[in-house]
N, C-alpha and C positions, 0 to 999 in steps of 0.2 A: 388462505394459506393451507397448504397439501402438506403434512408431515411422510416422511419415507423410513427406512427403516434401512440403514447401511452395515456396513461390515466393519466392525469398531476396530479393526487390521490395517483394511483401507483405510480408515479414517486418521489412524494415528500416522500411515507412510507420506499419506498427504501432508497431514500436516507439521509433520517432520520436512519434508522436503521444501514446501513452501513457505517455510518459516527463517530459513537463511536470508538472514540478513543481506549478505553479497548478492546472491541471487536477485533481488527484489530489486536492492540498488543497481544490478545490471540490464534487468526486463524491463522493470516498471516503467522508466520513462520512456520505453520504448510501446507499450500498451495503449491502448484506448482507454477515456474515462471509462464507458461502457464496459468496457475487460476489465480493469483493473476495478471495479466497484463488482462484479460479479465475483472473482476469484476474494477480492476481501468480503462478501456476503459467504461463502463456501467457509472461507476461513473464520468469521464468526461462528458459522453454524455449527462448526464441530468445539467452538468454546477457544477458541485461537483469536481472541482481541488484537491482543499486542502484535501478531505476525500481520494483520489485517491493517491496523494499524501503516504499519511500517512500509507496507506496501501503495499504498494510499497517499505516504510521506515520499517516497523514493519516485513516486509516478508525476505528485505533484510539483518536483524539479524540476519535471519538464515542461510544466505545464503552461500557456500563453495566456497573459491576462484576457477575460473573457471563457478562459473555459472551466469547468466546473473546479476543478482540485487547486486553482490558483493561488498561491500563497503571496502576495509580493514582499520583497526583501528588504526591511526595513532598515534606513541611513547607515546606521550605526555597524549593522553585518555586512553593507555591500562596501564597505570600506572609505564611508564618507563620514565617520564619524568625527566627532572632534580628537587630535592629540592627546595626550597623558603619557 
């Protein structure tokens, strides 16, 4: 691992911008695992968890069982749960 030396300006615009929540929920399902696991590595690296996160959840929406972010949707949330 190469550490680099960025522009702590840069670093806060990025991650300012790709920290919107709507954003993410409107790209990410549109991204590849490989993109979207790259831009949440970016966004870890400047200390942006939680943006990284989110983006990784909004991608995995889309995601088709079999591919890596797959979450499947358990009874109870896809609307099969019992009555109450």
């Amino acid at each position: 691992m190469t550490t680099t030396m960025i522009d702590t300006d840069a670093a806060a615009t990025f991650t300012e911008v790709f920290a919107a929540g709507d954003f993410a929920g409107d790209v990410g399902p549109r991204m590849s695992c490989t993109e979207v696991d790259a831009l949440a590595g970016m966004l870890r690296a400047v200390g942006a968890d939680t943006a990284a996160a989110t983006w990784i959840d909004a991608h995995a929406a889309a995601d088709d069982e079999g591919d890596s972010h797959f979450q499947p949707i358990a009874p109870a949330e896809a609307g099969h749960g019992t009555d109450q």
